[in-house]
C-alpha positions as CSV (number, residue, x, y, z in Angstrom):
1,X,142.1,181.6,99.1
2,X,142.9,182.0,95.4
3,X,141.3,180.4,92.7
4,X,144.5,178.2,91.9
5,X,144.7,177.2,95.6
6,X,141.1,176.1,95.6
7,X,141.5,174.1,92.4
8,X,144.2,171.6,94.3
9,X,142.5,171.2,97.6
10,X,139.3,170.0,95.0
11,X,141.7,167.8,93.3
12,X,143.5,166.6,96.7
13,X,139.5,165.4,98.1
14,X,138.5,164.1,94.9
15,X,141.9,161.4,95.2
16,X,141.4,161.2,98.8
17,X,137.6,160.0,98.4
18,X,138.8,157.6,95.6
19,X,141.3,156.0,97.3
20,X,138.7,155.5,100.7
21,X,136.3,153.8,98.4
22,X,138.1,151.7,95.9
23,X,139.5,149.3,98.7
24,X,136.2,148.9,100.1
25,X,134.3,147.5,97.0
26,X,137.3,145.3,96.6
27,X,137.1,143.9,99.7
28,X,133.6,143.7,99.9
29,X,133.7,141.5,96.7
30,X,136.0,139.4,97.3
31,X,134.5,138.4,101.1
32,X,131.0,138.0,99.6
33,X,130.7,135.5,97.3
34,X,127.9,135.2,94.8
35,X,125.0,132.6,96.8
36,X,124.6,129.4,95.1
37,X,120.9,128.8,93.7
38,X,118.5,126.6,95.6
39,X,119.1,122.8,94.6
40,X,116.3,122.0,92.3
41,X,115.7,118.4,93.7
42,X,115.6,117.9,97.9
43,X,118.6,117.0,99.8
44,X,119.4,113.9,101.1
45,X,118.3,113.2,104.3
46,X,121.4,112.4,107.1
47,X,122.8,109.2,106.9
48,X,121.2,107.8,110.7
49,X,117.4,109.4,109.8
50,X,115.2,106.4,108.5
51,X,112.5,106.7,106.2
52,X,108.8,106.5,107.7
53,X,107.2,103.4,108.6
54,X,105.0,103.5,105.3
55,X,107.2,105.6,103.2
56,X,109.3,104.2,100.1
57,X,112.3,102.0,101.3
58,X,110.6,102.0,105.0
59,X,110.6,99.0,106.8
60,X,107.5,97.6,104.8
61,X,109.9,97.3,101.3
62,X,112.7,95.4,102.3
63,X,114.5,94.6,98.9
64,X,115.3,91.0,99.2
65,X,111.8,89.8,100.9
66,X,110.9,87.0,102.1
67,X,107.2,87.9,102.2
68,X,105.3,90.3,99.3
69,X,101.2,90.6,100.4
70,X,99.1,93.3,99.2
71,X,96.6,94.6,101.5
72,X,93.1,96.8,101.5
73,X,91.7,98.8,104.2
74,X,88.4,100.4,103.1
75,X,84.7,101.1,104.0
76,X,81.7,99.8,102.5
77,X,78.0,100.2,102.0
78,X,75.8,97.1,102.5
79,X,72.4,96.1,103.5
80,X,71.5,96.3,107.2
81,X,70.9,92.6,107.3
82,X,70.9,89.3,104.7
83,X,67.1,90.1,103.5
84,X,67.5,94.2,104.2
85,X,66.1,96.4,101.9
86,X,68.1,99.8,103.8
87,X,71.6,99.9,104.3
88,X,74.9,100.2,106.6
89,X,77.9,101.3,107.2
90,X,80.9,99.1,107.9
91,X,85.0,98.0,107.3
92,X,86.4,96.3,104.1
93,X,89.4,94.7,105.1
94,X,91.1,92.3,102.4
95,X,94.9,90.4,101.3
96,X,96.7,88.9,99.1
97,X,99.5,86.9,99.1
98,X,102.1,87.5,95.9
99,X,105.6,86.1,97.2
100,X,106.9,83.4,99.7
101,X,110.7,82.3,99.7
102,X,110.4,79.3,101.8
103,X,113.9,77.6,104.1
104,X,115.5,75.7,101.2
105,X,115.5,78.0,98.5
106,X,111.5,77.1,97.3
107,X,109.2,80.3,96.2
108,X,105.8,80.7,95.5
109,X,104.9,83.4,93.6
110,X,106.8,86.1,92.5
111,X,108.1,89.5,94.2
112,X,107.9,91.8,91.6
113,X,104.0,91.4,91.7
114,X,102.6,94.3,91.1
115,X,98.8,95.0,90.7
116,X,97.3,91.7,89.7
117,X,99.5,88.3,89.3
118,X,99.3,85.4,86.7
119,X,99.1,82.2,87.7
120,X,98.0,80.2,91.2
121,X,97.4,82.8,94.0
122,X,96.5,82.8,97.9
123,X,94.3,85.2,99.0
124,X,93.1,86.5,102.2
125,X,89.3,87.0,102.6
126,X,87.3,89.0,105.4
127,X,83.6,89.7,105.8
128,X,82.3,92.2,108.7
129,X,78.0,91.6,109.1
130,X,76.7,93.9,110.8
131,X,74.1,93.1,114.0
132,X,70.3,92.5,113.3
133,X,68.5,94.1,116.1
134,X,64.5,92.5,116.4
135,X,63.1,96.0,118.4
136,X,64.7,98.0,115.4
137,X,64.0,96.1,112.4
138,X,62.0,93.2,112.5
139,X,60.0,93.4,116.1
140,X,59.7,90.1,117.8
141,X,63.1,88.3,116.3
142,X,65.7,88.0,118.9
143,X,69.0,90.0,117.9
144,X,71.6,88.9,115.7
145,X,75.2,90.1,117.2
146,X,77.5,91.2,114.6
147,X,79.9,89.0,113.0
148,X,83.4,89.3,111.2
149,X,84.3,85.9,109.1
150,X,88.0,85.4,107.8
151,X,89.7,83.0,105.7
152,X,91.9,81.8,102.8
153,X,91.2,82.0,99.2
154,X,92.5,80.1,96.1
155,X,92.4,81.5,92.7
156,X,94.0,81.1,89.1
157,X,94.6,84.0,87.0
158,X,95.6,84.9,83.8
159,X,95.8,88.9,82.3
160,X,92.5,89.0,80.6
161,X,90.5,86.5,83.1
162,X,90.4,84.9,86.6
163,X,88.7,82.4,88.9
164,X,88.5,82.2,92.8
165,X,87.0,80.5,95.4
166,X,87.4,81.8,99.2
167,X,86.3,80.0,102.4
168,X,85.8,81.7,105.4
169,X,84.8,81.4,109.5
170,X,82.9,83.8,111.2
171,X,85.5,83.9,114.8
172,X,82.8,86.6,116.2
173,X,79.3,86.2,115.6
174,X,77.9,83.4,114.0
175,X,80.4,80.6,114.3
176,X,80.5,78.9,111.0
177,X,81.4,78.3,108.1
178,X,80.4,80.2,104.3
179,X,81.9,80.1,101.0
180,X,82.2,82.3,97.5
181,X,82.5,81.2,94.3
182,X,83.7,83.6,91.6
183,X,85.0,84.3,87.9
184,X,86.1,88.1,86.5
185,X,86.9,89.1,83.0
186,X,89.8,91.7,83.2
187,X,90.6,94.4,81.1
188,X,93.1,97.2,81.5
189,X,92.1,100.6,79.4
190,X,94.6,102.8,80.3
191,X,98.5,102.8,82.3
192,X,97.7,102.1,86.1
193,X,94.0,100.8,85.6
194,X,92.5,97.5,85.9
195,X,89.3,97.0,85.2
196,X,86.8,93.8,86.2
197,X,83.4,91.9,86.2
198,X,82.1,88.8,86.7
199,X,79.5,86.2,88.5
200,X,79.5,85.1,92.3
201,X,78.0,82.5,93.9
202,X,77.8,82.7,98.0
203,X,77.4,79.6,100.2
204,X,76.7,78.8,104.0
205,X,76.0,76.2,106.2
206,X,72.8,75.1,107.9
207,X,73.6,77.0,110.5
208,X,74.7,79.8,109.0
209,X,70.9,80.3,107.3
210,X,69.0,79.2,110.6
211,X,71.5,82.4,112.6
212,X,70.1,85.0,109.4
213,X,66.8,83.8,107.4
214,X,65.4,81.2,110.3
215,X,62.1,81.7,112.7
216,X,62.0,80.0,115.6
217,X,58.5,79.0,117.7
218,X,58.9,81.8,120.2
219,X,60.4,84.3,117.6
220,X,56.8,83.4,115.5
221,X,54.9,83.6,118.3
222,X,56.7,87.8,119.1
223,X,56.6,88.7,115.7
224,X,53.7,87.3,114.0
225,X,56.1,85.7,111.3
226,X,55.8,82.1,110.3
227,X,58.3,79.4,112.1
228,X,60.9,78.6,109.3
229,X,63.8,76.5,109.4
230,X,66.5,77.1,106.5
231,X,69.0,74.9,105.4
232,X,72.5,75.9,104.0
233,X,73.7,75.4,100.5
234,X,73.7,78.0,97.9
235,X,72.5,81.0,99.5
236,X,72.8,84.0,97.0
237,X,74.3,85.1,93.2
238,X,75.1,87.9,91.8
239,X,77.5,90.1,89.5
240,X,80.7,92.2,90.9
241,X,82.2,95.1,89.0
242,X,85.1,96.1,89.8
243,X,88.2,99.3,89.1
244,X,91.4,99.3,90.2
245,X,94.4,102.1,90.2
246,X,97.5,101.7,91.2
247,X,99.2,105.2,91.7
248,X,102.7,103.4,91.7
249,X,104.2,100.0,92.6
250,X,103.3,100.7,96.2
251,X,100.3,102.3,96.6
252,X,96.6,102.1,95.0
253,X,92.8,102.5,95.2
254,X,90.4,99.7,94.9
255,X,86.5,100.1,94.6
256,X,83.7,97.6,93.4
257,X,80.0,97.8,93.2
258,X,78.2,94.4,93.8
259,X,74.3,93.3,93.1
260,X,73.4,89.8,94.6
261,X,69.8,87.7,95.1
262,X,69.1,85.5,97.4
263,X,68.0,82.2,96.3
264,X,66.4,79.0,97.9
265,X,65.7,78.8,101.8
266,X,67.2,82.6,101.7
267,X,65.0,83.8,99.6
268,X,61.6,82.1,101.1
269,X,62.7,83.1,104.5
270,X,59.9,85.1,106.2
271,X,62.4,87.6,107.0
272,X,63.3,88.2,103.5
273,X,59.8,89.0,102.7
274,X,59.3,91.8,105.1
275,X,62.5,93.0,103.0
276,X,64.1,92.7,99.6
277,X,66.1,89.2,97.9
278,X,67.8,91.9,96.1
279,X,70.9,92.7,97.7
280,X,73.1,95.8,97.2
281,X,77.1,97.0,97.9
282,X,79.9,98.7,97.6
283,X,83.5,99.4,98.7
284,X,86.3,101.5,98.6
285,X,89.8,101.1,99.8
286,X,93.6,102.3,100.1
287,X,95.6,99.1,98.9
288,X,99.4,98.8,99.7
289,X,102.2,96.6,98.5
290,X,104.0,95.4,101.7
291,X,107.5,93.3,101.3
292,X,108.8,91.6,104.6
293,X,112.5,90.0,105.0
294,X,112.6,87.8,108.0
């Protein structure tokens, strides 16, 4: 084959491969188009998926309520027993009422309550005591079952102060009646914090302080302890500090720390003086804003 003749069958494959490819890229681009970037925010979920029970716009936070509560689930660290000098383990369970849109168009409260509220307030109020057992701690005393007292509170507050009282009946355990008197200054430091303190006062009935500080005959005669028979009234006082954040209008933690003495027939108790009248908690809890629409 010549030279000349070798030229043009170059040329010819050098078109030839041009034409094969140029088609392809074209169509190549043209049925691939670029991919879109990821969204930067989450989609949507489908219309029929619900949010989660506790999630935002679940059914807890209906937005026209007829009910707004707040309400704290916890632990907390108290003395074994009313006179202990060791300490236990146990719940802290606790509510409040903001909101109530009664039949006939009258409300208590408001529903945008978030955190603390101004004014009158309804509270909820619940107390677990744990059991005294006499082989364990104090040989001789008969055993104590554990008890767990509910009941309603009353309070006024203001943004910088706030008093309360609370009544409450112990449905397991004791079967009475007690009472707590309180007052808290309130400060707020930062966005989200609330910060309190203040005195308390604690109450119970006759029965109440025979169940926890009293000796009976044959309780004196097993444990060596004089027979003592205590009478209610004001049973203990103290000082409660207090801290709470609120992570958004739904959600929060609450802790306090809590010193109280026993006074009067509490503090004479025999039982009490194998102990300590100085009396020492605290608690910790997830709080959450719950609004209902019957």
């Amino acid at each position: 084959m010549t030279t000349a003749k070798r030229r043009s069958v170059a040329v010819l494959l050098a078109a030839g491969l041009l034409c094969a490819t140029g088609p392809a890229r074209a169509q190549t681009s043209e049925s691939s188009p670029p991919v879109p970037a990821e969204p930067s925010v989450p989609l949507p979920p489908p219309a029929n998926q619900k949010p989660g029970l506790l999630a935002a716009g679940g059914a807890f936070d209906a937005r026209t309520p007829d009910v707004v509560m707040t309400l704290r689930a916890g632990v907390q660290v108290s003395p074994a027993y009313f006179g202990s000098d060791d300490s236990e383990l146990g719940p802290d369970l606790a509510a409040r009422l903001d909101y109530v849109r009664f039949p006939g168009g009258f409300e208590y409260g408001s529903s945008r309550t978030v955190g603390f509220r101004t004014g009158w307030g309804i509270q909820g109020s619940f107390r677990y005591i744990g059991e005294r057992e006499g082989d364990d701690e104090i040989e001789g005393l008969d055993d104590v079952p554990w008890s767990a007292e509910a009941g309603l509170g009353i309070g006024y507050e203001q943004r910088n102060w706030r008093a309360f009282t609370d009544v409450r009946y112990g449905f397991v355990g004791h079967n009475t009646w007690v009472g707590e008197v309180g007052a808290d200054a309130i400060a707020y430091p930062m966005e989200g914090l609330t910060l309190t303190a203040g005195p308390r006062l604690e109450f119970g009935t006759d029965t109440f302080a025979q169940t926890y500080f009293g000796v009976s005959p044959e309780e004196s005669v097993a444990s060596g302890l004089d027979r003592y028979d205590a009478s209610g009234g004001l049973l203990g006082a103290g000082i409660e500090v207090g801290a709470r954040y609120l992570f958004n209008e739904r959600w929060g933690v609450e802790g306090a720390v809590s010193y109280g003495r026993l006074v009067n027939d509490a503090a004479d108790s025999p039982i009490t003086e194998q102990g300590s009248p100085d009396q020492y908690s605290a608690r910790v809890g997830i709080t959450r804003r719950i609004s209902l629409d019957f």
